[in-house]
Legacy VTK file of the C-alpha trace (Angstrom):
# vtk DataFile Version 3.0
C-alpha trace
ASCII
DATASET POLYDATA
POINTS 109 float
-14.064 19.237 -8.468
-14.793 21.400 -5.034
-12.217 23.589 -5.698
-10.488 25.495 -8.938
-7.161 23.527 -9.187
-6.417 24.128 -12.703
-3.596 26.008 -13.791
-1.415 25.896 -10.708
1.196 23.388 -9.013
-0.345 21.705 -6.219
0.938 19.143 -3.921
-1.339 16.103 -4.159
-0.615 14.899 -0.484
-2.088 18.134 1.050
-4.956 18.477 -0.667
-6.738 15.302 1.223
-6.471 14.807 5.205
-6.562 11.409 6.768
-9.676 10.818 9.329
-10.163 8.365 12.115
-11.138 5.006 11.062
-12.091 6.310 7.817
-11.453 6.446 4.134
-11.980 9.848 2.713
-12.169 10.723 -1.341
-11.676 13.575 -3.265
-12.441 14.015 -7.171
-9.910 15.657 -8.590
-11.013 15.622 -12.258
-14.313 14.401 -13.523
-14.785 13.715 -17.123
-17.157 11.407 -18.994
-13.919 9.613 -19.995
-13.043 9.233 -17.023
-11.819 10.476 -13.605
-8.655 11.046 -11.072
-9.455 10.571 -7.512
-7.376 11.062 -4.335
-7.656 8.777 -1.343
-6.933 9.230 2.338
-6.711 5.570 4.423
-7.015 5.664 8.183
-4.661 2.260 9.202
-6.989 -1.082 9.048
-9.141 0.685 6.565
-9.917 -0.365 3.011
-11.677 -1.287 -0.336
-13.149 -4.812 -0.172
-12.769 -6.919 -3.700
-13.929 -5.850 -6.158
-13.607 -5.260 -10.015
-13.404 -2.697 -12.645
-14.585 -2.844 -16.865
-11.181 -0.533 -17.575
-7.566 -0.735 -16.305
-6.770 2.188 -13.496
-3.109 2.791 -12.024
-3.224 3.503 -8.056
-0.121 5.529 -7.115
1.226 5.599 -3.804
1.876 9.609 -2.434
1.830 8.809 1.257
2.798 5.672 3.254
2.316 2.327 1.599
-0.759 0.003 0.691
-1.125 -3.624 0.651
-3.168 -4.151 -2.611
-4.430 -7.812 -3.504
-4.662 -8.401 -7.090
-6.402 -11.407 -8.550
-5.399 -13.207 -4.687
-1.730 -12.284 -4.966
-1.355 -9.098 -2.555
1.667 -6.349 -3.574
3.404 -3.915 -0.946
2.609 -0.688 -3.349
5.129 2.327 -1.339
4.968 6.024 -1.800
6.577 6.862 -5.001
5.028 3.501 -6.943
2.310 2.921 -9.029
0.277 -0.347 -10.154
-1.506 -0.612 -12.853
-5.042 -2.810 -12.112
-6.242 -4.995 -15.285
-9.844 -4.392 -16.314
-12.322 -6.930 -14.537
-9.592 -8.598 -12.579
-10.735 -8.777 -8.959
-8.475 -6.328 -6.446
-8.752 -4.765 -3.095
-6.853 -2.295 -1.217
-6.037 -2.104 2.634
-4.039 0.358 4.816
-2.310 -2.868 6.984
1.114 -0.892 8.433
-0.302 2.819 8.696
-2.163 5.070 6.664
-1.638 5.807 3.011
-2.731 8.513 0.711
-3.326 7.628 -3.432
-3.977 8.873 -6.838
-6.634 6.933 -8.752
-6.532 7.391 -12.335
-9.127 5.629 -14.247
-9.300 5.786 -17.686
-12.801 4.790 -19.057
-11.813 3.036 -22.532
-10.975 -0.275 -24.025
LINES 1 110
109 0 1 2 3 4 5 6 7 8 9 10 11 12 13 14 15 16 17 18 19 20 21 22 23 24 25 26 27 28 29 30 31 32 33 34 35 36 37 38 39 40 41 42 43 44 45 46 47 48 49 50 51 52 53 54 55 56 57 58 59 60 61 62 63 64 65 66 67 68 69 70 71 72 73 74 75 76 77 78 79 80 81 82 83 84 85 86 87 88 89 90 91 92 93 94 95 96 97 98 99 100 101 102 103 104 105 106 107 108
C-alpha cells in the first residue's frame, strides 16, 4: 500500500487518475491471501485473455467495461460487479471511454 488508508472513508474513484493510453494500478491491500487492486483504463486500453487459479469480482466505480468471459463479452457499468470463475479465460477492455475498477481477489479454493 503507498499510502496509510486504514481507518478512514475514502472515495475509491479519487484515489487512482486515468493516463493517456495507459492502464494504471494501485494496490490497495496486499495480503498473502490475497489482494484488492484499483484500476484506471485510458479508452481502447485493456487486459488481453487471460486466466486466474481463484474467482475475483471486478466492480465498476467509473464508466463502464466491456469484459469477455469464456468468449461471451458483458457491458459491466459503474455501480456493477462480476464475479470471474477460477481458470475460466477473461479479458477486459475500455471500448466506449475510460473506466475505473476494484479488483478483489481472493486467493482460496
Amino acid at each position: 500500500m503507498t499510502m496509510d488508508l486504514k481507518g478512514k472513508p475514502i472515495e475509491m474513484e479519487s484515489l487512482i487518475a486515468y493516463q493517456e493510453g495507459s492502464v494504471v494500478s494501485m494496490e490497495v491491500i496486499k495480503k498473502e491471501l490475497g489482494t484488492v487492486t484499483i484500476f484506471a483504463f485510458d479508452k481502447g486500453q485493456g487486459l488481453s485473455q487471460h486466466s486466474a487459479p481463484f474467482d475475483a469480482m471486478v466492480q465498476i466505480i467509473d464508466g463502464e467495461a466491456e469484459i469477455t468471459l469464456a468468449g461471451e463479452p458483458h457491458t459491466v457499468k459503474k455501480g456493477e460487479f462480476l464475479i470471474m470463475p477460477a481458470n475460466v479465460p477473461h479479458a477486459l477492455q475500455a471500448v466506449n471511454g475510460p473506466y475505473k475498477m476494484v479488483l478483489t481477489m481472493i486467493k482460496s479454493d
